[in-house]
N, CA and C atoms as a LAMMPS dump frame, in Angstrom:
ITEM: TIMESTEP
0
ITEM: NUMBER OF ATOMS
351
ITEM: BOX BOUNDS ff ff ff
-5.0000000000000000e+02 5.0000000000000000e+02
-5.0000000000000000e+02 5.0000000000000000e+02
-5.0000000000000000e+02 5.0000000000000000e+02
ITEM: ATOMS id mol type element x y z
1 1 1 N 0.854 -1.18 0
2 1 2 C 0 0 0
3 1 3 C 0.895 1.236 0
4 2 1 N 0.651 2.174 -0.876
5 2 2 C 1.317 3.306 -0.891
6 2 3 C 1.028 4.659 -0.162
7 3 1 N 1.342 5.16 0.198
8 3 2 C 1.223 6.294 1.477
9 3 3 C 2.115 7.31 1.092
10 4 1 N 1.28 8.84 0.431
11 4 2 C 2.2 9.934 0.284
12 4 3 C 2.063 11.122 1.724
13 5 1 N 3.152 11.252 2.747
14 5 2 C 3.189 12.14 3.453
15 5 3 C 3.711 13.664 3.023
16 6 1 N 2.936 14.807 3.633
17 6 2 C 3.058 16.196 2.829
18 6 3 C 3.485 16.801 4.561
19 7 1 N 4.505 17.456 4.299
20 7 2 C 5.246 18.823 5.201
21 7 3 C 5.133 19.589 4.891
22 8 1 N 5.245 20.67 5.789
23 8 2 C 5.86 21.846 5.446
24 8 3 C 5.087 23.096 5.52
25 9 1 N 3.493 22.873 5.589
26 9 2 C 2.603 24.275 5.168
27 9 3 C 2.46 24.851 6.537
28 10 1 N 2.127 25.992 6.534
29 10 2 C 1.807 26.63 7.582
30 10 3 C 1.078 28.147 7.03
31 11 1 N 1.354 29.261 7.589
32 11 2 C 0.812 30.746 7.991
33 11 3 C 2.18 31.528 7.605
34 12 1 N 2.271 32.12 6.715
35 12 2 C 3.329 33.12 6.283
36 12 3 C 2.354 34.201 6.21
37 13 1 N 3.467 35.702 6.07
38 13 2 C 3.249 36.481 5.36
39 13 3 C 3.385 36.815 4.348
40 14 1 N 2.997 37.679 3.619
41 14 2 C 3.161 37.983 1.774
42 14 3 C 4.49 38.292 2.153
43 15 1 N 5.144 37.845 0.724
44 15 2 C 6.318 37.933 0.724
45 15 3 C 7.412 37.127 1.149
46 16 1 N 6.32 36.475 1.898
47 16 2 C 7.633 35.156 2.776
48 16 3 C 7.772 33.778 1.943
49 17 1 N 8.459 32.97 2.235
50 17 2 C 9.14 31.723 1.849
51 17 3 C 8.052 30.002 2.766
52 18 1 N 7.785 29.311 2.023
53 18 2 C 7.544 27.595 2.523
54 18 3 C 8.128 27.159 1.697
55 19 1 N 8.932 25.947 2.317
56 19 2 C 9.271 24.736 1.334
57 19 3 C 8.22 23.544 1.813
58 20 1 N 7.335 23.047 0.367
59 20 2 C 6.78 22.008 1.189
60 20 3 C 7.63 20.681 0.691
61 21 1 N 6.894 19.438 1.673
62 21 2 C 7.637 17.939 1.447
63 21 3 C 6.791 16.98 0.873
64 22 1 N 6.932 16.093 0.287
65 22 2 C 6.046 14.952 0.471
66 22 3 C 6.981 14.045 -0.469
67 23 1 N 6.643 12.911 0.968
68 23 2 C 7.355 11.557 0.403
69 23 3 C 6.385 10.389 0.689
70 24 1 N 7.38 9.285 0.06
71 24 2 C 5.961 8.452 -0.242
72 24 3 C 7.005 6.937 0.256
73 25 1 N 5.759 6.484 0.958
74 25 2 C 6.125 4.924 1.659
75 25 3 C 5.355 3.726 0.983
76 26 1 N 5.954 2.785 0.956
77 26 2 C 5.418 1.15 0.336
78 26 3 C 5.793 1.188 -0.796
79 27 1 N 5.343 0.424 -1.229
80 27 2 C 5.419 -0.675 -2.618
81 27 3 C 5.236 0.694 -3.908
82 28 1 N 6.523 1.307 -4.362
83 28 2 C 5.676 2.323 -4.972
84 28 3 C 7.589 2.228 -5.655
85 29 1 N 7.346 1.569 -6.849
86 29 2 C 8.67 2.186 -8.105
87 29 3 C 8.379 2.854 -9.209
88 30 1 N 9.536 3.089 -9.431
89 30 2 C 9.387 3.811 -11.083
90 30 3 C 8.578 4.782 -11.326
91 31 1 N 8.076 5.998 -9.771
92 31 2 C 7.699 6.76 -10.185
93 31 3 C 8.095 7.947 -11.415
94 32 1 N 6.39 8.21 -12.198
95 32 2 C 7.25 8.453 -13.919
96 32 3 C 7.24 10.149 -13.133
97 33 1 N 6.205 10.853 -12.816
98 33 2 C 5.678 11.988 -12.472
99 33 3 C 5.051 12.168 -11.121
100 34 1 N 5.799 13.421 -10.711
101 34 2 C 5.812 13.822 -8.879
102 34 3 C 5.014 15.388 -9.484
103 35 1 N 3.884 15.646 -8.672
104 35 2 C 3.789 17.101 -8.734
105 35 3 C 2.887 17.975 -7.529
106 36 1 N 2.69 18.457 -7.717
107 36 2 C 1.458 19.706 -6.557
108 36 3 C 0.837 19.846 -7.137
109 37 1 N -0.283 20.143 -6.418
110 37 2 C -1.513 20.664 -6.972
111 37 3 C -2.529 22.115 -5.654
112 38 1 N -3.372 22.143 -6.048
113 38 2 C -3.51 23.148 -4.615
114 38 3 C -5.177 23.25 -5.297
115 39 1 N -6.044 23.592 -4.033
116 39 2 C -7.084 23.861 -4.098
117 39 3 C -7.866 25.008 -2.927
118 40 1 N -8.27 26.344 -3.297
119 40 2 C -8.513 27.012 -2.605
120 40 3 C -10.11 27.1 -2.33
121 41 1 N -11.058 27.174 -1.063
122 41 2 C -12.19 27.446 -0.797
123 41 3 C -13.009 27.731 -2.016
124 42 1 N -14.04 27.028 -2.402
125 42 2 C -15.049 27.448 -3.693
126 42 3 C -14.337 27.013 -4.953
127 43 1 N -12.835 26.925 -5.456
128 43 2 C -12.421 26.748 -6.706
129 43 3 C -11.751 25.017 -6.834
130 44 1 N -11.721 24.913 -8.008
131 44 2 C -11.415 23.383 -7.902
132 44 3 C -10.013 23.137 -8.137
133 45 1 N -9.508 21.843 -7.805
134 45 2 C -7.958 21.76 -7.564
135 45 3 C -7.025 22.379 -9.335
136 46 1 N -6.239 22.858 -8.95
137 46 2 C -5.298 23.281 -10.109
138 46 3 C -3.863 22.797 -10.264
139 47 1 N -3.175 22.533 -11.457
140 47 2 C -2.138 21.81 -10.998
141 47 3 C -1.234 23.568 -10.893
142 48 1 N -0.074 23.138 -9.586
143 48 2 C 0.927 23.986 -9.317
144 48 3 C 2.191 23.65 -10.26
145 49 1 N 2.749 22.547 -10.227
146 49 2 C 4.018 22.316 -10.584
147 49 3 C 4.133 20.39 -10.72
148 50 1 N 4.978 20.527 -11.62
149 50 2 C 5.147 19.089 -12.213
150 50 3 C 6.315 19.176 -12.744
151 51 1 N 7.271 17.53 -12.271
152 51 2 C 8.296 17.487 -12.774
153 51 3 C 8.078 15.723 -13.108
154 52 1 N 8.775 15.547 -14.463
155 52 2 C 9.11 13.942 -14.462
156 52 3 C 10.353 13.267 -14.165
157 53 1 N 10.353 11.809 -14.605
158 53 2 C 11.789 11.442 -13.87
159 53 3 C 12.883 11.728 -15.041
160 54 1 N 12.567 12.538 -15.654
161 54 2 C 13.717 12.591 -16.96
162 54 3 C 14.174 14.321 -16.529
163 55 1 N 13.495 14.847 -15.842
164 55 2 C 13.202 15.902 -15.437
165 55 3 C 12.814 17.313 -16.198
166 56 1 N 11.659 17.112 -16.975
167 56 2 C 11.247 17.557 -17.305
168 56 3 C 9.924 18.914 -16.605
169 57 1 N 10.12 20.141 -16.659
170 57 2 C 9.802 20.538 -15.927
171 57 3 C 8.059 21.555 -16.599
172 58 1 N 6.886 21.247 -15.472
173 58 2 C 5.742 22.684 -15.818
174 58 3 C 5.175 23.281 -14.69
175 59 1 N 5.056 24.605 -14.772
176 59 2 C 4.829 25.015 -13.857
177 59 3 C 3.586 26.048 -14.287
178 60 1 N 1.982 26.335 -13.345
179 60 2 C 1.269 26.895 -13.61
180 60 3 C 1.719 28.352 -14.234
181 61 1 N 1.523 29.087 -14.72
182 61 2 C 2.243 30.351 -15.099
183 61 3 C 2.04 31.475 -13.679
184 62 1 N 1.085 31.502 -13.079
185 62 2 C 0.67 32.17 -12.063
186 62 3 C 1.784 31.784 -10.886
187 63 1 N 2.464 30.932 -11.106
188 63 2 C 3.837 30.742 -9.867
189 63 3 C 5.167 30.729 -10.668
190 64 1 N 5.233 30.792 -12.05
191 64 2 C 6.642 30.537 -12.505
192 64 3 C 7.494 32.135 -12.392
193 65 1 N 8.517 31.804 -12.187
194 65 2 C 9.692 32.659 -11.288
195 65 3 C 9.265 32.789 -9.752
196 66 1 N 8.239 31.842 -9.354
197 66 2 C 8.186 32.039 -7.82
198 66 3 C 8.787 30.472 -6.927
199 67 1 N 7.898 29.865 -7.333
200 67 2 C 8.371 28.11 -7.02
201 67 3 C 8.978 28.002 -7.974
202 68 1 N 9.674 26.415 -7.034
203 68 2 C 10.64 25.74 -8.013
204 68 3 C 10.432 24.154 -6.996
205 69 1 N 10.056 23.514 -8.451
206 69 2 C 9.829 21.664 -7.677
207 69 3 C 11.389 21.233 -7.856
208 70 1 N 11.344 20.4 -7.266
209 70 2 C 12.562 19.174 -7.233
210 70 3 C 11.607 18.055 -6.817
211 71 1 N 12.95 17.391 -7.014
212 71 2 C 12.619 15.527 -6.476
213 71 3 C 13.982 14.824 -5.992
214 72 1 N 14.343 13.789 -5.225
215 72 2 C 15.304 13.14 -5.202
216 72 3 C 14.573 11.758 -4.812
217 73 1 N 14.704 10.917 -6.167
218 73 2 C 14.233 9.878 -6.778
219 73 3 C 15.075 8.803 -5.894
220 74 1 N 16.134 8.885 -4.709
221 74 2 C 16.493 7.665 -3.364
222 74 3 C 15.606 7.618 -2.859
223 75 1 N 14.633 9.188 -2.097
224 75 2 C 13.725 8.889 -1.309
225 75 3 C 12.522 9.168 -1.624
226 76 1 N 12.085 9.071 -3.163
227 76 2 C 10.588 9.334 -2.928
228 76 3 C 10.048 10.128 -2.796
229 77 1 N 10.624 11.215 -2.781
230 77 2 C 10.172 12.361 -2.58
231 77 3 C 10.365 13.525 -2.997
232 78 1 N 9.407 14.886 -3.154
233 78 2 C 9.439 15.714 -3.973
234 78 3 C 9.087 16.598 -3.433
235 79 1 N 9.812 18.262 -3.733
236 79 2 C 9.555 19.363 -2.934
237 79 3 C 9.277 20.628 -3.304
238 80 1 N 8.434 21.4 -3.004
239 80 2 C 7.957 22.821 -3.431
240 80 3 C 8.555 23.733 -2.425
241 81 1 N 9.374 24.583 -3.504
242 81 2 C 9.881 25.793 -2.532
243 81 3 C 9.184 26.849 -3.096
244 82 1 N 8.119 27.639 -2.061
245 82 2 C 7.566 28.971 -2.735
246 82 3 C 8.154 30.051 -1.85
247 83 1 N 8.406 31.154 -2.838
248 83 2 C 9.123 32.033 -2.583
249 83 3 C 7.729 33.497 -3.028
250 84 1 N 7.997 34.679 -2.367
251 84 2 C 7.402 35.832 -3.068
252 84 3 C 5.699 35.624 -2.685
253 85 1 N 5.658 34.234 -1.682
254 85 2 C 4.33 33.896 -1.295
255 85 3 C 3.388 35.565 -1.573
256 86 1 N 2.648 35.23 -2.106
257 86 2 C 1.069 36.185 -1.966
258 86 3 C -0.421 35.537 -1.642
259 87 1 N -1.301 36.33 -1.112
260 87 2 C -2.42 35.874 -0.766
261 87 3 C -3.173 34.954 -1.483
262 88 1 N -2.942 35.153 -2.967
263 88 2 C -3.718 34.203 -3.131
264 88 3 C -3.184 32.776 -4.074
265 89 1 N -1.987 32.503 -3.183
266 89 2 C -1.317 31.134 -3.147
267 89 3 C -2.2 30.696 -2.019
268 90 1 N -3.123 31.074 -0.651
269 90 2 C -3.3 30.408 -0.224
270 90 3 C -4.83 29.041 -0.397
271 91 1 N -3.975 27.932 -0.153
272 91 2 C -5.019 26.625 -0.491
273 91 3 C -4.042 25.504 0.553
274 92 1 N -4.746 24.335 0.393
275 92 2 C -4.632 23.329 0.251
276 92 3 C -3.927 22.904 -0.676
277 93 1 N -2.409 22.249 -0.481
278 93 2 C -1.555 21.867 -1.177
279 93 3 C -1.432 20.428 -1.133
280 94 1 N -1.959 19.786 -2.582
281 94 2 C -1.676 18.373 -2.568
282 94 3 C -0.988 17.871 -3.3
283 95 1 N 0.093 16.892 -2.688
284 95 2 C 1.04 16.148 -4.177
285 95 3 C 0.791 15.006 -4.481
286 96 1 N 1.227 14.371 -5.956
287 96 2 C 0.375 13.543 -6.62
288 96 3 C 1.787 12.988 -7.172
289 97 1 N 1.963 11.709 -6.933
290 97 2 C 3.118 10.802 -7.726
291 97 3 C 2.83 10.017 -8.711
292 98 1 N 2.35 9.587 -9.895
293 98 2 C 1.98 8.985 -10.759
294 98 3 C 2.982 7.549 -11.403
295 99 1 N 2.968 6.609 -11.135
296 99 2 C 4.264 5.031 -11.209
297 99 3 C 3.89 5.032 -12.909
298 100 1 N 5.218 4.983 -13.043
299 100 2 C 5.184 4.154 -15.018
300 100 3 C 4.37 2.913 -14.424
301 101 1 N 4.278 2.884 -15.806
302 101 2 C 3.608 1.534 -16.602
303 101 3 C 2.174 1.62 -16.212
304 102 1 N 1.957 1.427 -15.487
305 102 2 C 0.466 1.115 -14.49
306 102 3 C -0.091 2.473 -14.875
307 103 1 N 0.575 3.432 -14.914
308 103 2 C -0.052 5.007 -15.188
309 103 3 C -0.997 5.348 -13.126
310 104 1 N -1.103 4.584 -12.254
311 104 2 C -1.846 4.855 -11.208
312 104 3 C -1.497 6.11 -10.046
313 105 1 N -2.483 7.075 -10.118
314 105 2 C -1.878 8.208 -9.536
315 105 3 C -2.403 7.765 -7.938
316 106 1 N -1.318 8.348 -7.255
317 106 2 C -1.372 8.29 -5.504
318 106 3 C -1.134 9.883 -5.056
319 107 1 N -2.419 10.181 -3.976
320 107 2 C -2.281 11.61 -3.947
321 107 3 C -1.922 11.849 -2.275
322 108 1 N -1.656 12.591 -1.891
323 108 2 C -1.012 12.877 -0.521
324 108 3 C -3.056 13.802 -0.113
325 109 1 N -2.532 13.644 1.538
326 109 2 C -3.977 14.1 2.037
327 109 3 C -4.305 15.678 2.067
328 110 1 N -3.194 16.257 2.038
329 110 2 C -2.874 17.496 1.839
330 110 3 C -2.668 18.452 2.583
331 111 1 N -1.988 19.478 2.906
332 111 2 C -1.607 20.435 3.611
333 111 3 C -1.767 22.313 2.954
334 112 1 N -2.375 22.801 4.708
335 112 2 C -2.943 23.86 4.558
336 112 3 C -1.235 25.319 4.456
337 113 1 N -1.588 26.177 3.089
338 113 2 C -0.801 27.058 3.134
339 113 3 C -1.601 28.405 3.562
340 114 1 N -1.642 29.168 4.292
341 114 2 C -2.298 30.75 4.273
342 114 3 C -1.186 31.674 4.607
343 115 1 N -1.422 32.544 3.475
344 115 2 C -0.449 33.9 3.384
345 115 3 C -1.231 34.629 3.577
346 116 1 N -1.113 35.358 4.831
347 116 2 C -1.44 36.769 5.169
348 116 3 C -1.121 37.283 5.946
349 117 1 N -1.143 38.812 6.215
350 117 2 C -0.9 39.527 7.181
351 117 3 C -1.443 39.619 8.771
């Protein structure tokens, strides 16, 4: 059984910095694609950032020059550093690992970001 754990969110102010985490436990190889996603009150989830294992990189346009994903494919895990945080980055941040072959996406339970003053 596969299990994605998410770190890292909390209460910033505009302008401030989170790195979030999420790694993933069990039976889970050859992940092809690690990414975020986020969903704020009333709107439906959007993808944030996506990287594959070749490392290929997309990022919503509304965060590019702000985040930046990584991964380090020993542990499973993949990370969002947001920088230049503004208000309305804040959501519910969920990451989503997707395994070759099988194509089966596994999503983390998700973690709360709020930027404000």
């Amino acid at each position: 059984q596969v299990r994605l754990v998410e770190s890292g969110g909390g209460l910033v102010q505009p302008g401030g910095s989170l790195r979030l985490s999420c790694a993933a436990s069990g039976n889970i190889v050859n992940i092809y694609l690690m990414g975020w996603y986020r969903q704020a009150p009333g709107n439906q989830r959007e993808l944030v950032a996506t990287i594959t294992s070749s490392g290929m990189l997309n990022y919503a346009d509304s965060v590019k020059g702000r985040f930046t994903i990584s991964r380090d494919n020993a542990k499973n895990t993949v990370y969002l550093q947001m920088n230049s945080l503004k208000p309305e980055d804040t959501a519910v941040y969920y990451c989503k690992f997707r395994a070759s072959i099988t194509w089966t996406d596994y999503w983390g339970q998700g973690t709360q970001v709020t930027v404000s003053s």
